[in-house]
C-alpha positions as CSV (number, residue, x, y, z in Angstrom):
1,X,210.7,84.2,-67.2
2,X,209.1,87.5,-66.9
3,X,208.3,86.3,-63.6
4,X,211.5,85.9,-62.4
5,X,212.9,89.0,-64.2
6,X,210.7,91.1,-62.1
7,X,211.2,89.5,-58.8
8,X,215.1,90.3,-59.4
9,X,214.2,94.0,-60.0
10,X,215.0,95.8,-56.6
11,X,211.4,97.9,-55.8
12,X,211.7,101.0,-53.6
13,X,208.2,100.8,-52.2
14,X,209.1,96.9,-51.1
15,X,208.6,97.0,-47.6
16,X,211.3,94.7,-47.0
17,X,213.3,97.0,-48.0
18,X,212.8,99.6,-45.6
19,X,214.1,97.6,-42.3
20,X,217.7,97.5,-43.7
21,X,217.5,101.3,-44.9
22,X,216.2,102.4,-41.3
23,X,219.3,100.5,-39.6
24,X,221.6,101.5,-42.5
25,X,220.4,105.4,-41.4
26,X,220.7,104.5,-37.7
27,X,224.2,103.2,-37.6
28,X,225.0,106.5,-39.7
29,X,223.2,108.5,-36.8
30,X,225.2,107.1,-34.3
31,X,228.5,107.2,-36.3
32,X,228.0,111.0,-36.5
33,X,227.3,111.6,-32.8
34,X,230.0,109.0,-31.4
35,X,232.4,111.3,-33.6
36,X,231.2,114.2,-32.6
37,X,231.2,112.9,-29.0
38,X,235.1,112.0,-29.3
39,X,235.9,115.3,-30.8
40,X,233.7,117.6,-27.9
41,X,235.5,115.4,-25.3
42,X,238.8,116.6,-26.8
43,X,238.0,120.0,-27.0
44,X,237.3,120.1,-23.2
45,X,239.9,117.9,-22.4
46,X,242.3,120.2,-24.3
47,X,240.6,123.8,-22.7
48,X,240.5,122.4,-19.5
49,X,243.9,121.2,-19.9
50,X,245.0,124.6,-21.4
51,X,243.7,126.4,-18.2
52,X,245.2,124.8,-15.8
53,X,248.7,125.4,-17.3
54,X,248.1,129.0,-17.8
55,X,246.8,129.1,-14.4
56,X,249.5,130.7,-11.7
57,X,249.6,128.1,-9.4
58,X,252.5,125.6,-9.9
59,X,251.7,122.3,-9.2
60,X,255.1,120.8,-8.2
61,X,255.5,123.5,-5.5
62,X,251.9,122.7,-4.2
63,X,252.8,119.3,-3.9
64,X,256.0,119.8,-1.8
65,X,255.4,123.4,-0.2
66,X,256.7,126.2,0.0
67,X,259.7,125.5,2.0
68,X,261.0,122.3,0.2
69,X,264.6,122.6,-1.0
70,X,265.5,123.0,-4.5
71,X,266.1,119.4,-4.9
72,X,263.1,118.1,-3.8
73,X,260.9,120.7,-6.1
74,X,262.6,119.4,-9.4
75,X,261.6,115.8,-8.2
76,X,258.2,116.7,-8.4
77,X,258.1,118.6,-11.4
78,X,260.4,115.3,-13.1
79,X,256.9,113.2,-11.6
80,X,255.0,115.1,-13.1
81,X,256.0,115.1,-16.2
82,X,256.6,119.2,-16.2
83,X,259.9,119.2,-17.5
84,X,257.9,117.9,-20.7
85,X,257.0,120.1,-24.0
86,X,253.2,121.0,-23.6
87,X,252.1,118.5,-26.6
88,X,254.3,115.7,-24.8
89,X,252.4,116.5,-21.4
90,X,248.8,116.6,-23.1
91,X,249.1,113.4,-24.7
92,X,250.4,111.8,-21.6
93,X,247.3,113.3,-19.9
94,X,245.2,112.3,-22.3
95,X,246.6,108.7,-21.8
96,X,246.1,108.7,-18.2
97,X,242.5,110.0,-18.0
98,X,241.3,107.4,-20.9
99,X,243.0,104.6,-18.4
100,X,240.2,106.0,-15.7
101,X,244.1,108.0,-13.5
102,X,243.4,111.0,-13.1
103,X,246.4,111.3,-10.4
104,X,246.8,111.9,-6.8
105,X,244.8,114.9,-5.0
106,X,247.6,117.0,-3.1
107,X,244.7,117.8,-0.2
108,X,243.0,114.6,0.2
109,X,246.2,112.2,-0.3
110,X,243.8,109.7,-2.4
111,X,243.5,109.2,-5.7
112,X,241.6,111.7,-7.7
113,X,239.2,109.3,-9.7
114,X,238.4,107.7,-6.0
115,X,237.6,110.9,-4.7
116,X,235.2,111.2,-7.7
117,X,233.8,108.0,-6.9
118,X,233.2,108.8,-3.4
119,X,231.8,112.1,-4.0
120,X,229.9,111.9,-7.5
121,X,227.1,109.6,-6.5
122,X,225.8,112.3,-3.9
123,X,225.9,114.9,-6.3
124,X,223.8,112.5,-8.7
125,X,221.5,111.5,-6.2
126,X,221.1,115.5,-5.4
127,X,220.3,116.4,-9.1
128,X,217.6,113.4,-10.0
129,X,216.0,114.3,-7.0
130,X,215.8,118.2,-8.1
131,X,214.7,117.2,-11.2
132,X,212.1,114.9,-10.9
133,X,210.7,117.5,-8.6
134,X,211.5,120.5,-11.1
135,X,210.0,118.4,-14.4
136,X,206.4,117.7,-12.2
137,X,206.0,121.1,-11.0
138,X,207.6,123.0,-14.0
139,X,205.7,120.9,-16.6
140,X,202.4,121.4,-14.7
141,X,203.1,124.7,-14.1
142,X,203.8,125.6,-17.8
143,X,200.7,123.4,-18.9
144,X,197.8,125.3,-16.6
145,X,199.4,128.4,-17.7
146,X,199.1,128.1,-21.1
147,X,195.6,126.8,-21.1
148,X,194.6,130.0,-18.6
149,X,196.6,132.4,-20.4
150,X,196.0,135.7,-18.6
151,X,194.6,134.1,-15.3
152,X,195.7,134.0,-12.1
153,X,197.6,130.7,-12.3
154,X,199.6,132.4,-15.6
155,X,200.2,135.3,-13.0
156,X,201.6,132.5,-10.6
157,X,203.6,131.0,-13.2
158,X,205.0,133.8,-14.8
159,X,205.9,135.4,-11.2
160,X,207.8,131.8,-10.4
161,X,209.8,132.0,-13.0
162,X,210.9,135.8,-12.7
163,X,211.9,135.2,-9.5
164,X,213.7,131.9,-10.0
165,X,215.7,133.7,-12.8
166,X,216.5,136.5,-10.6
167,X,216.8,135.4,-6.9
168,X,220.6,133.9,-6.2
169,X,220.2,130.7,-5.3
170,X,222.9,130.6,-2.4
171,X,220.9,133.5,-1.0
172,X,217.8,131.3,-1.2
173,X,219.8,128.5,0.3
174,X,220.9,130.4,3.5
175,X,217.1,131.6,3.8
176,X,215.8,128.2,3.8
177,X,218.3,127.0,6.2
178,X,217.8,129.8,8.7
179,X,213.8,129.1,8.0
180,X,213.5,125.7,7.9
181,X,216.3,124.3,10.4
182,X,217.6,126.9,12.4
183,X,213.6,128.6,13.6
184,X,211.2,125.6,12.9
185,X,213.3,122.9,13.7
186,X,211.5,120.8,10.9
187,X,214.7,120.3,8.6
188,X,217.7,118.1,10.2
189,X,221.2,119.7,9.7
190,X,223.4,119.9,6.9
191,X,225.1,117.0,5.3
192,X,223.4,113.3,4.5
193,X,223.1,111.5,7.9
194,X,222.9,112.4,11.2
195,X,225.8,111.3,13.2
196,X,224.3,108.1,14.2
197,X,223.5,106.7,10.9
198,X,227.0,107.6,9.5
199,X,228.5,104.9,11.0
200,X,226.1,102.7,11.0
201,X,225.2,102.7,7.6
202,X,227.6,100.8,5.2
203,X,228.2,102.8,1.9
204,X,228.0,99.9,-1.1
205,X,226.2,102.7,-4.0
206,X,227.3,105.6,-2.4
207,X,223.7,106.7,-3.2
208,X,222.5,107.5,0.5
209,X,218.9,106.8,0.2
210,X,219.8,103.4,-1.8
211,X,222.2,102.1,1.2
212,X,220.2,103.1,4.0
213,X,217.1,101.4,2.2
214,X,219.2,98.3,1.5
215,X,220.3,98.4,5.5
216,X,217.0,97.9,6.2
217,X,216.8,100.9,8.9
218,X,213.8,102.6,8.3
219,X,215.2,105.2,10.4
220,X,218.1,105.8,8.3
221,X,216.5,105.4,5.0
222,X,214.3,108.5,6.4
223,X,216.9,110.7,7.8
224,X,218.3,110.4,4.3
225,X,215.4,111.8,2.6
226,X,215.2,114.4,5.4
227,X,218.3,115.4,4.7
228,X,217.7,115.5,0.7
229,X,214.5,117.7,0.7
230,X,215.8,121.2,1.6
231,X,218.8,120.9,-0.8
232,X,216.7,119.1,-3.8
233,X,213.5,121.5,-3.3
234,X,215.6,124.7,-3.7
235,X,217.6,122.9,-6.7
236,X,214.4,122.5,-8.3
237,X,212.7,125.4,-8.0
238,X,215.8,127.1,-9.4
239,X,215.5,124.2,-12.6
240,X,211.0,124.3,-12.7
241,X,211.8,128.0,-13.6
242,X,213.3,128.0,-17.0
243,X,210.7,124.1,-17.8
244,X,207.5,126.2,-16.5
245,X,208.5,129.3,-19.1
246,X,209.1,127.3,-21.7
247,X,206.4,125.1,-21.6
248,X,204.2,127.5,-21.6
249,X,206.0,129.7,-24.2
250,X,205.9,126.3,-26.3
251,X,201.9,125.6,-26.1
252,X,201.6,129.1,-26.9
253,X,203.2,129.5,-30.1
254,X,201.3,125.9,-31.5
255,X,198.3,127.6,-30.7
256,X,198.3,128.9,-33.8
257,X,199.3,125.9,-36.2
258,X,197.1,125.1,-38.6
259,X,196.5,121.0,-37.4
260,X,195.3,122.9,-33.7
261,X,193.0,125.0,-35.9
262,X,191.4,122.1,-36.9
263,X,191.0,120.2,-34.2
264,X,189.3,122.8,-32.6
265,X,187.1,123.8,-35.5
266,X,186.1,120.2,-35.0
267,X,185.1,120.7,-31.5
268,X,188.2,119.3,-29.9
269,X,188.4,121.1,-26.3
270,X,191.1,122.9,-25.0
271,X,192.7,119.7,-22.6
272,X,192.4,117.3,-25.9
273,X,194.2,120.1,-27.7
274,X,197.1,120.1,-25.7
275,X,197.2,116.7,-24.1
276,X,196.6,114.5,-27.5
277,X,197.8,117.3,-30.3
278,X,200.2,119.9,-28.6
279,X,202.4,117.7,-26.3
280,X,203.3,115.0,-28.6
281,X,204.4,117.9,-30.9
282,X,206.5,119.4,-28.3
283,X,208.0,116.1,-26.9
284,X,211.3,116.9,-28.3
285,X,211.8,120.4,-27.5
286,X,210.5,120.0,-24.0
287,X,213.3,116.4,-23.2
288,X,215.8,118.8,-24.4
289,X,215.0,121.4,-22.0
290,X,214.9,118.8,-19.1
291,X,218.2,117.2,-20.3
292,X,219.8,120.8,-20.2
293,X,218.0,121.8,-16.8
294,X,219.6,118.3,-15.3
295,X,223.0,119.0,-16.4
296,X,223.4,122.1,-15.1
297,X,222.0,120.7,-12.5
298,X,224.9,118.3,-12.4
299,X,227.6,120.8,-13.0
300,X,225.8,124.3,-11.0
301,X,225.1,122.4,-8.2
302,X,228.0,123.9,-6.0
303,X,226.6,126.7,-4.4
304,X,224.1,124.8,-3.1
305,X,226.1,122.1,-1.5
306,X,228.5,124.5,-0.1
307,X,225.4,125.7,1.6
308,X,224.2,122.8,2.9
309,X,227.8,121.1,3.3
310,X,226.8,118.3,0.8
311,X,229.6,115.8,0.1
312,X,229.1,116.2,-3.4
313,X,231.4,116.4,-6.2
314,X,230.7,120.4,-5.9
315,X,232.0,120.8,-2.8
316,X,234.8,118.7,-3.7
317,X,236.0,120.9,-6.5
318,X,235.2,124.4,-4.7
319,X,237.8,122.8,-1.7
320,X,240.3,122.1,-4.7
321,X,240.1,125.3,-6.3
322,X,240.9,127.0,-2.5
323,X,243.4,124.8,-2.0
324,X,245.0,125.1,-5.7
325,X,244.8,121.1,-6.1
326,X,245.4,120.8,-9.9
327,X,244.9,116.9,-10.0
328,X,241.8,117.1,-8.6
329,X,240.5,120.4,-10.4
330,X,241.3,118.3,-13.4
331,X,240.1,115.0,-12.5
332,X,236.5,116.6,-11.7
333,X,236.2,119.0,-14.4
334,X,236.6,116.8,-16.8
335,X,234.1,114.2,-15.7
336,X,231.5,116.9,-14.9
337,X,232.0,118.5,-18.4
338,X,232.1,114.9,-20.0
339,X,228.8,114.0,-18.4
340,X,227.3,117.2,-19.8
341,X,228.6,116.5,-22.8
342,X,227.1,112.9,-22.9
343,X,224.0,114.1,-21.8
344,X,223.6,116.7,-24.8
345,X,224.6,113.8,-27.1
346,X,221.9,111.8,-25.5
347,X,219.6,114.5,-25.8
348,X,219.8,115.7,-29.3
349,X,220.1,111.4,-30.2
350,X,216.3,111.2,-28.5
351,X,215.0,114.4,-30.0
352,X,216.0,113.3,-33.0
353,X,214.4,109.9,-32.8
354,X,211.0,111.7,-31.7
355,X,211.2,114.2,-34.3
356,X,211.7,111.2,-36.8
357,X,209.0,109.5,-35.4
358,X,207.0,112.5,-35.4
359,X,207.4,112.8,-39.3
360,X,206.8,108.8,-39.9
């Protein structure tokens, strides 16, 4: 009887117990961020929103001209839905953007969330190309620096990152080009494809090096990466910047703690230091960094495919702005700023999940 008495008792240190604890704390994890996901993505919905109607351009009279009659300018404003009180108009355009409508571009004639399709995969494609190249060089960078504090390599390091801080990138951009293109001849042209290829080459991703590798033309598939260097290598050194410096800053500052302490006073060299103790310990704050490099990445990369006339979603929304296209302006804010958004979410979600595992 006793027996059974004490098999009924619930016992914290059962380890069955801990499986339904650990998903009972997950699902509260991702309750948090999902609502604090929704309520970010209606905060920027609403300011971006808010901006473009206390902006001065009117977007009925952009859509018909300047020289349409009376008549024809209400029409617009009664199909847009600007004869509405503000709330009225937000919800309604909080309706249409959840449905994936973000309206009709006035300078393209398309729809807005096609024109983001079209033009979103090339700025993606630009970004994880920068990045992967920024996160190699920047963490390597950071890492020899730190371990040859003072040296010439932490004079290298610390001299890349001043002047990728400092240096404007569009500046850097035109330098290249003139360099690279215009004198040496060993960079193609702006753009993704030659001439030849564009045709040639049937968009199915939109991700350039993707469909020319899936047409088969080796040709193609390599006038594509041509084309991506120049643009991804200055992206990158602008993002290995900020990851070198605080890499480096970050193996720094553990140098100190007291678990390095010991492992050296037990003989541990300097690379089993960093590599097995340091790194692990740093895992967190170093994915955030990247995260946050790649998604301004994402969102800053329109200098530098004005420069290099990249059909990115960049270059979409500078043409917009010029042109005063509030659909459009809109349609690509929002999904830029959501996808930042996501990614912090992400982010902090996977930090968090090292950090956890860290303390387990």
């Amino acid at each position: 009887m006793q027996h059974a008495v004490s098999r009924s008792l619930p016992d914290p240190d059962n380890s069955r117990q801990r499986p339904r604890w650990r998903e009972l704390s997950l699902l509260g994890s991702f309750l948090k961020w999902l609502s604090s996901f929704a309520v970010t993505l209606l905060g920027l919905a609403l300011v971006t929103f808010a901006m473009t109607r206390l902006s001065p351009i009117d977007p009925a009279l952009q859509m018909v001209g300047d020289h349409a009659s009376q008549s024809t300018y209400q029409a617009a404003r009664l199909e847009l839905g600007l004869d509405q009180p503000l709330p009225v108009q937000f919800l309604r355009y909080l309706q249409q953007a959840a449905s994936g409508n973000f309206g009709q571009s006035i300078s393209t004639g398309q729809p807005v969330a096609s024109d983001i399709a079209r033009t979103f995969p090339a700025t993606i494609e630009l970004a994880t190309a920068a990045i992967i190249i920024g996160s190699l060089i920047g963490l390597s960078l950071g890492i020899a620096a730190a371990m040859r504090q003072g040296g010439l390599i932490d004079a290298i390091a610390r001299f890349i990152s001043l002047f990728g801080y400092s240096v404007p990138i569009f500046w850097l951009g035109l330098l290249m080009l003139l360099l690279f293109y215009a004198r040496l001849h060993w960079a193609p042209g702006p753009g993704r494809l030659d001439v030849m290829f564009q045709y040639t080459v049937k968009p199915i991703t939109g991700f350039a090096l993707v469909d020319t590798w899936m047409s088969g033309k080796a040709g193609a598939f390599r006038d594509a990466l041509a084309h991506l260097a120049l643009p991804a290598i200055l992206l990158a050194f602008h993002a290995l910047a900020g990851i070198s410096r605080l890499t480096r800053a970050s193996i720094l500052s553990e140098l100190g703690q007291e678990y390095v302490l010991t492992a050296r006073a037990k003989g541990a060299g300097m690379k089993t230091v960093v590599f097995i103790h340091i790194l692990p310990n740093i895992a967190g704050t170093l994915l955030t960094v990247i995260a946050l490099a790649y998604a301004s990445l994402l969102e800053g990369a329109v200098l530098t495919e004005t420069v290099f006339a990249w059909p990115g979603i960049g270059r979409y929304l500078t043409t917009a702005m010029f042109s005063g296209d509030m659909p459009a302006i809109l349609g690509a804010t929002l999904v830029v700023g959501s996808c930042f958004v996501l990614l912090n979410a992400l982010t902090d979600l996977a930090a968090d999940r090292i950090h956890r595992g860290q303390i387990r």
